[in-house]
Structure formats: C-alpha cells, structure tokens
C-alpha positions in Angstrom: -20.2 -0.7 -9.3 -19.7 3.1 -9.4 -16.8 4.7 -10.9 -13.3 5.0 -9.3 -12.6 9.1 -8.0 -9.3 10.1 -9.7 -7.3 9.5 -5.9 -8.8 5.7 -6.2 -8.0 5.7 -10.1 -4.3 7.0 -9.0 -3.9 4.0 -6.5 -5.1 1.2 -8.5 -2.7 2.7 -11.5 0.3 2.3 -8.6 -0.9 -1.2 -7.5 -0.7 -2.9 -10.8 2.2 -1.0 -11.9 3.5 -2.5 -8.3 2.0 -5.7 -9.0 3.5 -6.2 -12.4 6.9 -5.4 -11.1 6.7 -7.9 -9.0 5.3 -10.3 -11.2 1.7 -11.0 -9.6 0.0 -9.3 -12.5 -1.7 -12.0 -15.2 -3.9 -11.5 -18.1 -5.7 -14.4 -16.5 -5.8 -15.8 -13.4 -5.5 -19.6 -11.7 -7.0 -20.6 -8.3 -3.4 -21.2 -7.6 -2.4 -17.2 -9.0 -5.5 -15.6 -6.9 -4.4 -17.2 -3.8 -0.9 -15.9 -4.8 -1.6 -12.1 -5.4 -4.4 -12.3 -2.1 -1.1 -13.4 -0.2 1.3 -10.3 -1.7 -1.4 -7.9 -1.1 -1.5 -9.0 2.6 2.2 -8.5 2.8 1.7 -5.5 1.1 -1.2 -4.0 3.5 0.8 -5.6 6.3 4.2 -3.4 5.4 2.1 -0.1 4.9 0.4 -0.5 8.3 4.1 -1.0 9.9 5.1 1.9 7.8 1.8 4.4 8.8 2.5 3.3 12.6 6.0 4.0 12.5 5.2 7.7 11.5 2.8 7.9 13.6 5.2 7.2 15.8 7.6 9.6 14.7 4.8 12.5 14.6 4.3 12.2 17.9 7.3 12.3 19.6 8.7 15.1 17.6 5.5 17.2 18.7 6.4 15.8 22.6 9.7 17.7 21.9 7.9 21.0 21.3 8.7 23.5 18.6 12.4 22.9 17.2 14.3 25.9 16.9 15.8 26.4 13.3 
C-alpha cells in the first residue's frame, strides 16, 4: 500500500471526523457494523454526486448568461 499524498491524508482526516459524528466510527468492527458504515458511505457518495451535479449545473448556466456586469 503506498502512502496517502497530504490532499488524500486531508480527506480521510474529514471522513472519520465525519464518520464519528455520526456515529459509524468503531474501534472494532462487526459484519453487521461494516455493512452499516458501506451503507452511510453510499449515502454519503450518493449526496456529493447530487451536490457536484447541481454545481455543475449552476456553472453552466451562469456562463450561458455571459459575463455579469458588477
């Protein structure tokens, strides 16, 4: 396994801090508690994928618009 690059290190830091928050993080795990943090990460993954495409979204038609005028 090679070692995490300090952007890599940074996320994994947020997703435990994320995942003991929400109570997923364990010192040790069950079947039962594997299946159960595999399940919040998918609803996690799926929620940042709605969130990407909706600014994606957004990104696109403000650049439709043209230039705004401040």
């Amino acid at each position: 396994m090679q070692p995490l690059d300090p952007d890599q290190l940074k996320f994994v830091e947020i997703l435990a801090k994320l995942m003991m928050e929400n109570e997923v993080f364990k010192e040790e795990y069950s079947e039962e508690d594997f299946k159960e943090v595999i399940d919040w990460l998918t609803k996690l993954r799926t929620q940042i994928d709605i969130t990407i495409e909706t600014l994606q979204e957004q990104v696109q038609i403000e650049s439709s618009m043209g230039p705004k005028n401040g």
